[in-house]
N, CA and C atoms as a LAMMPS dump frame, in Angstrom:
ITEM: TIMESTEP
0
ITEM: NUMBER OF ATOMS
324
ITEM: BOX BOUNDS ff ff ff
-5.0000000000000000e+02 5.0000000000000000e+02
-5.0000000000000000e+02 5.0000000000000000e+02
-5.0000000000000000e+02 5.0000000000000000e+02
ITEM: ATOMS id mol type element x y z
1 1 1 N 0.826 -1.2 0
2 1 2 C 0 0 0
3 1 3 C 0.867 1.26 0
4 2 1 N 1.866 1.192 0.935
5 2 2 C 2.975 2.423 0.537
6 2 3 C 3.426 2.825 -0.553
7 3 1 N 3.939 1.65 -1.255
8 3 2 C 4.468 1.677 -2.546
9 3 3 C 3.62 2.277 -3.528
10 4 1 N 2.331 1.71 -3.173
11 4 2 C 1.291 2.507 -3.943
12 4 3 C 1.281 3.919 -3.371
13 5 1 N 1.234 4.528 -2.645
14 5 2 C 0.918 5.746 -2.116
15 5 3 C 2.496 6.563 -3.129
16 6 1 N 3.411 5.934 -2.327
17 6 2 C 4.779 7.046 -2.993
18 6 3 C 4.993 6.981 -4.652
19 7 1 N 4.179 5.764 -5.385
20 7 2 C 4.273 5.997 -7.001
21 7 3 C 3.051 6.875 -7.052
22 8 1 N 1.819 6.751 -6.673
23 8 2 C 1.15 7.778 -6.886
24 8 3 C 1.213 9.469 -6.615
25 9 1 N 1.964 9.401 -5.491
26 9 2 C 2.536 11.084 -5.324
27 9 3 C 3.84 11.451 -5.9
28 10 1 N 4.795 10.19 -6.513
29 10 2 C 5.589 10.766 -7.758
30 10 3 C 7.192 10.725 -6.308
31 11 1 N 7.055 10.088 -5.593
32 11 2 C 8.012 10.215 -4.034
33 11 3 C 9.023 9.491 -4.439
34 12 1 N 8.58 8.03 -5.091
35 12 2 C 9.937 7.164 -5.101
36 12 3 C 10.704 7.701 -6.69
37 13 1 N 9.656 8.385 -7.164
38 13 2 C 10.365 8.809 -8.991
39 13 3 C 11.606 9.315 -8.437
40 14 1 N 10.363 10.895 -7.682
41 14 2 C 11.926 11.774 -7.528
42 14 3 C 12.645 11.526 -7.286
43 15 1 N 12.891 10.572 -6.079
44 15 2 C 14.079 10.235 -5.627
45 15 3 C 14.761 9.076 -5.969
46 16 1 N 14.279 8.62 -7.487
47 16 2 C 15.256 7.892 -8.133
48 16 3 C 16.251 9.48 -9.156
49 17 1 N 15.047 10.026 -9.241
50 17 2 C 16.009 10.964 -10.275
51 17 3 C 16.981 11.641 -9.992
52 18 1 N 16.657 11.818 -8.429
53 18 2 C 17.614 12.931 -7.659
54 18 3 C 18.87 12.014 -7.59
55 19 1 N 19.04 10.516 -7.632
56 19 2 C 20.194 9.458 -7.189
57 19 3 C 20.47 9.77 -8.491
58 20 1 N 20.083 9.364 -9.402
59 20 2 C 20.384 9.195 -10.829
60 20 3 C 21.16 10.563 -11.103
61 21 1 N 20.801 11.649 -10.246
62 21 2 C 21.449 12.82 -11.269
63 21 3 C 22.391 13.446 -10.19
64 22 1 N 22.659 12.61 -9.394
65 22 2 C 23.831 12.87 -8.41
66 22 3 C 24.746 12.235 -9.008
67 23 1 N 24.856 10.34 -8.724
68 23 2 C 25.257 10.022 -9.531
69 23 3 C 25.953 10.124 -11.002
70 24 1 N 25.558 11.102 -11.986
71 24 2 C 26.142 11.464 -13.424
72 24 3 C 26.803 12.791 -12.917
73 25 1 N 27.249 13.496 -11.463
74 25 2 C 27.646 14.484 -11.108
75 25 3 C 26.757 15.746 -11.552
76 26 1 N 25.808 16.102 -10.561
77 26 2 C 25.093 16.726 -11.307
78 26 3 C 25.475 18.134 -10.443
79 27 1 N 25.295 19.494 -10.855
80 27 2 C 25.435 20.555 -10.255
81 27 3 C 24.333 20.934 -9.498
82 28 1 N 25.253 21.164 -8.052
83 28 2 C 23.782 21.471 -6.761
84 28 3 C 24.074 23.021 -6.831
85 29 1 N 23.151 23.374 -6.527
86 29 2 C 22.424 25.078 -6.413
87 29 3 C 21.776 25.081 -5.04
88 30 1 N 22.515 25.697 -4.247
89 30 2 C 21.965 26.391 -3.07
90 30 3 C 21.06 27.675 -3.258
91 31 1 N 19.763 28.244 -3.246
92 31 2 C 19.303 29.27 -3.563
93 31 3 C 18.815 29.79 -2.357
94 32 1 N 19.35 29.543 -0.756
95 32 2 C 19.481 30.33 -0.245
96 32 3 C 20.272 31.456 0.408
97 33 1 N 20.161 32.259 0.908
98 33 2 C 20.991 33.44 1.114
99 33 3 C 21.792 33.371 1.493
100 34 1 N 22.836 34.044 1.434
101 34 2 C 24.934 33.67 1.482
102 34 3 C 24.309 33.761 3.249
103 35 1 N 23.689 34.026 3.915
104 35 2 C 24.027 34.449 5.21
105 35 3 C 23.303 32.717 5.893
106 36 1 N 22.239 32.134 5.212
107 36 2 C 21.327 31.052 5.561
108 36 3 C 22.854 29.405 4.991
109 37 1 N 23.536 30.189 4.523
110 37 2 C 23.911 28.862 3.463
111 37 3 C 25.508 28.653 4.471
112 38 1 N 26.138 30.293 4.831
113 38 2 C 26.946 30.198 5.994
114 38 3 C 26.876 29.208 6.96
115 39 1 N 25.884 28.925 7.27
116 39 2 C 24.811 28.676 8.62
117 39 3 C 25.054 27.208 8.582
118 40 1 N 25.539 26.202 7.403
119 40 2 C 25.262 24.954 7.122
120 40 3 C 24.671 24.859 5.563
121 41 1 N 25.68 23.994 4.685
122 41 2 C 25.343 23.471 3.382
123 41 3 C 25.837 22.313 3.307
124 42 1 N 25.099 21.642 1.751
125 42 2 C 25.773 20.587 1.137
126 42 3 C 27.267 21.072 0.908
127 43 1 N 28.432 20.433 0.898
128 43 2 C 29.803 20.723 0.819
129 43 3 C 30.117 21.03 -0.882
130 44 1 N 29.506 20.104 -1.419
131 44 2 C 29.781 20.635 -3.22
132 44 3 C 28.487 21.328 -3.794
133 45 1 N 27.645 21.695 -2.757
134 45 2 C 26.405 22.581 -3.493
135 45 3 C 27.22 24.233 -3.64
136 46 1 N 27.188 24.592 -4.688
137 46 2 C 27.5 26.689 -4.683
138 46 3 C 25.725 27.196 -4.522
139 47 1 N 26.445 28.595 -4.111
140 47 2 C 25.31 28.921 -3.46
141 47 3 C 25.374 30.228 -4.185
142 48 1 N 23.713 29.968 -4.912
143 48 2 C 23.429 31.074 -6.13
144 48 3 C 21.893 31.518 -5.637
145 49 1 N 21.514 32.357 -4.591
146 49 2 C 20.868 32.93 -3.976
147 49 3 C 19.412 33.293 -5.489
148 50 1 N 17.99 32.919 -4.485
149 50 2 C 17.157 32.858 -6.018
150 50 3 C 17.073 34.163 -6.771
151 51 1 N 17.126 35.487 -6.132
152 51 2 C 17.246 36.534 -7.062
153 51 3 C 18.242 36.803 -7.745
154 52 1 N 18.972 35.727 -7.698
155 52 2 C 20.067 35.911 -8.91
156 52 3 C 19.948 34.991 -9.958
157 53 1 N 19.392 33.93 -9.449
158 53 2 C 19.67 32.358 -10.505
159 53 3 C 19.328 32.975 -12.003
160 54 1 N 18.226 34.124 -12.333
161 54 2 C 17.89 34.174 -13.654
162 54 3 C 19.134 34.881 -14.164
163 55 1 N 19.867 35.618 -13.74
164 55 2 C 20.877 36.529 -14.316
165 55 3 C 22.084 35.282 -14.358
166 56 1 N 22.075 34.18 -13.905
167 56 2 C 23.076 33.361 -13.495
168 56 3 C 23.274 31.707 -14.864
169 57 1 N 21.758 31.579 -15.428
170 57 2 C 21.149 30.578 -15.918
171 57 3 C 22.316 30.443 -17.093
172 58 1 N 22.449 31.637 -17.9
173 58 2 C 23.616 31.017 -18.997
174 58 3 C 25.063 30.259 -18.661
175 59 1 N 25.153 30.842 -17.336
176 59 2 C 26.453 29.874 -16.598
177 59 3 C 26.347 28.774 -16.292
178 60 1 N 24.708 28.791 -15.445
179 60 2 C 24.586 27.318 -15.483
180 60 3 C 24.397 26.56 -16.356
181 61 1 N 23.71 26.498 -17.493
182 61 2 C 23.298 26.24 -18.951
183 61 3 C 24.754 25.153 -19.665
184 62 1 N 25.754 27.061 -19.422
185 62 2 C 27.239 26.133 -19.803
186 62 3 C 27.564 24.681 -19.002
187 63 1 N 27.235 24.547 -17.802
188 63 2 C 27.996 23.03 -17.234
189 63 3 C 27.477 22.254 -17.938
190 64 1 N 26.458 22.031 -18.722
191 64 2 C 25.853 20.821 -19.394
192 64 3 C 25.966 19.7 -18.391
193 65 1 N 25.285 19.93 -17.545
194 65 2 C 25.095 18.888 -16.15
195 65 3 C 23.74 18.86 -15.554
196 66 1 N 23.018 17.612 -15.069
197 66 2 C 21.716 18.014 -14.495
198 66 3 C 22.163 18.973 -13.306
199 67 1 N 20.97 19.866 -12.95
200 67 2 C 20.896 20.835 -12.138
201 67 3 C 19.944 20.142 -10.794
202 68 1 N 20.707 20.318 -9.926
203 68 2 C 19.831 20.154 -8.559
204 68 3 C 19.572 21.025 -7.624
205 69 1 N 18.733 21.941 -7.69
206 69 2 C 18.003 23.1 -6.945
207 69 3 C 17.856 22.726 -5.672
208 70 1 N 17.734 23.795 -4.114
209 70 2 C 17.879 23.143 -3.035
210 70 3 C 17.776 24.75 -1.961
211 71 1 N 17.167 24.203 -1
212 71 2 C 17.187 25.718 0.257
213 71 3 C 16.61 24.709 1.245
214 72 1 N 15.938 25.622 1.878
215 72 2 C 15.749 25.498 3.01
216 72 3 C 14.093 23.811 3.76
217 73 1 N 13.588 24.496 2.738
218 73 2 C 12.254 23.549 2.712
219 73 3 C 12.06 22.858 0.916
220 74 1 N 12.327 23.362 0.128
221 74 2 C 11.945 22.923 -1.39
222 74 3 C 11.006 24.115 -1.652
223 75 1 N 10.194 25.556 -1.11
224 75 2 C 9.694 26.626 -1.705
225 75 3 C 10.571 27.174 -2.595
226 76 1 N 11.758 27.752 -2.487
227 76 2 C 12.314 28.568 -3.192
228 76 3 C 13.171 27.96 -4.261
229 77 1 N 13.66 26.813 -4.136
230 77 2 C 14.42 25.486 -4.995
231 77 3 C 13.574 25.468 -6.11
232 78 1 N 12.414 25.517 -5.631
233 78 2 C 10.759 24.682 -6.614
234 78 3 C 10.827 26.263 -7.573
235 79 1 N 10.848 27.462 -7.095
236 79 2 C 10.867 28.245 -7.669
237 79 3 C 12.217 28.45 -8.675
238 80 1 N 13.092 28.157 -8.168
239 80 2 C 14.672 28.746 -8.833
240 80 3 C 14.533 27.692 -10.409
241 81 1 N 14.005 26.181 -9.596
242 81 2 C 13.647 25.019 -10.759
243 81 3 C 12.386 25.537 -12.024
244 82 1 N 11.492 26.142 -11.615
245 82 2 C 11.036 26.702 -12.793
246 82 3 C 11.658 27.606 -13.421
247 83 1 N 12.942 28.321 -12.892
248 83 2 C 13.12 29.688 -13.622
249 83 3 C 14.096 29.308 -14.734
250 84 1 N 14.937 28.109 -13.733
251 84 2 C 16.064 27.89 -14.846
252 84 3 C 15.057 26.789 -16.098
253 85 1 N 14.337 26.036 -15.649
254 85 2 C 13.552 25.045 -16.949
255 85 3 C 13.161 26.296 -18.1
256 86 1 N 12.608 27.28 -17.629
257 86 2 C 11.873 28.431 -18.614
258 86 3 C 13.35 29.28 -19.347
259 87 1 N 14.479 29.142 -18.531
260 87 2 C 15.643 29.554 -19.342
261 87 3 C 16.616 28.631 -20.308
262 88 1 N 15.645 27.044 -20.33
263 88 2 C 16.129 26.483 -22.158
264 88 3 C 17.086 25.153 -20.984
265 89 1 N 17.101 25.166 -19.692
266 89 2 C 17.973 24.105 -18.891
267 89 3 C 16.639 22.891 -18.903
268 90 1 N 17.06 21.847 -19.462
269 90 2 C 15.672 21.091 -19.536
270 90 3 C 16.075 19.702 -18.178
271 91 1 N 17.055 19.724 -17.35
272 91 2 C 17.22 18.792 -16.436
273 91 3 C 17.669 19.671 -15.182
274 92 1 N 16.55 19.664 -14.456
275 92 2 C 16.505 20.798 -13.533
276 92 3 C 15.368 19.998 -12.26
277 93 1 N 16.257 19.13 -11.218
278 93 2 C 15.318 18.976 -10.015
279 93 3 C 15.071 19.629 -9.012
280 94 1 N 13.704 19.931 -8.107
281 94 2 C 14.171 21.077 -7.145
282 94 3 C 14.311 19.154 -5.956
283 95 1 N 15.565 19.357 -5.299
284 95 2 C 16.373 18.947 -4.134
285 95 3 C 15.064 18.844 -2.668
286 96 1 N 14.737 19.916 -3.035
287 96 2 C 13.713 20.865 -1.427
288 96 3 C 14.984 21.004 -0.353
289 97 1 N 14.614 20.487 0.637
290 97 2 C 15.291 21.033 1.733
291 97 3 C 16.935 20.414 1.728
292 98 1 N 17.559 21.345 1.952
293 98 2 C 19.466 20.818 1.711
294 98 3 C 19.871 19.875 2.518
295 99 1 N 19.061 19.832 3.77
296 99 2 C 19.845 18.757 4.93
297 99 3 C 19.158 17.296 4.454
298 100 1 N 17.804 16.946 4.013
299 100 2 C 17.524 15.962 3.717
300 100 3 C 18.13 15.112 2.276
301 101 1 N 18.767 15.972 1.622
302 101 2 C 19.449 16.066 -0.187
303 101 3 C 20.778 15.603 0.266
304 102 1 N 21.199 16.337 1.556
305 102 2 C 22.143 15.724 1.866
306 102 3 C 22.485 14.238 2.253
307 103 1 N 21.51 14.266 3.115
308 103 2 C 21.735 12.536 4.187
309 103 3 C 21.341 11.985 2.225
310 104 1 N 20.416 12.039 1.156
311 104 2 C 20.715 11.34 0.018
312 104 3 C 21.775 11.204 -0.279
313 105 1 N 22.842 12.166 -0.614
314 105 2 C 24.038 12.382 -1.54
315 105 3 C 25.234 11.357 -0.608
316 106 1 N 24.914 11.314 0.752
317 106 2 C 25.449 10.191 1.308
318 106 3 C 25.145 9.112 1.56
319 107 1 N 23.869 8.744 0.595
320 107 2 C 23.874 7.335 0.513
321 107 3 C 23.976 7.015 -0.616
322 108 1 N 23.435 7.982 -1.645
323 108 2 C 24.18 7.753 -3.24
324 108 3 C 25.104 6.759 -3.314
């Protein structure tokens, strides 16, 4: 019945995709604030705060790497993830919250 519950809310996808695109080295995006990201981050996430990510997207664009979006809860990640998909980046997950993306990236 679980199994059913997490394919129907799309739970176990994401988090095959999020392994899958760690795995192929994918670029993490911190999009919260240099002062929140001080505070505690993923160690290879950079931290591209969301009112910047649109001015930022052709840089990211260049890594030709999936993108893994990420803050505090998954609000602003979920947001930074639509901005860069609408700027032509077509592999773009939002992470949600950094500490839980984390305990993933260490079991990756």
């Amino acid at each position: 019945m679980f199994d059913y519950l997490k394919n129907l809310f799309g739970i176990g996808k994401r988090k095959e995709l999020l392994v899958d695109a760690i795995r192929r080295g994918a670029y993490i995006i911190d999009v919260r604030t240099p002062q929140e990201y001080k505070m505690g981050h993923i160690q290879q996430a950079v931290n591209i705060p969301l009112d910047q990510i649109r001015k930022n997207s052709a840089k990211i664009r260049k890594m030709d790497k999936p993108v893994i979006t990420c803050c505090q809860t998954g609000s602003r990640s979920g947001r930074a993830r639509s901005i860069l998909r609408k700027q032509g980046i077509p592999e773009v997950i939002n992470g949600r919250g950094w500490i839980s993306l984390r305990e993933l990236i260490k079991k990756a």
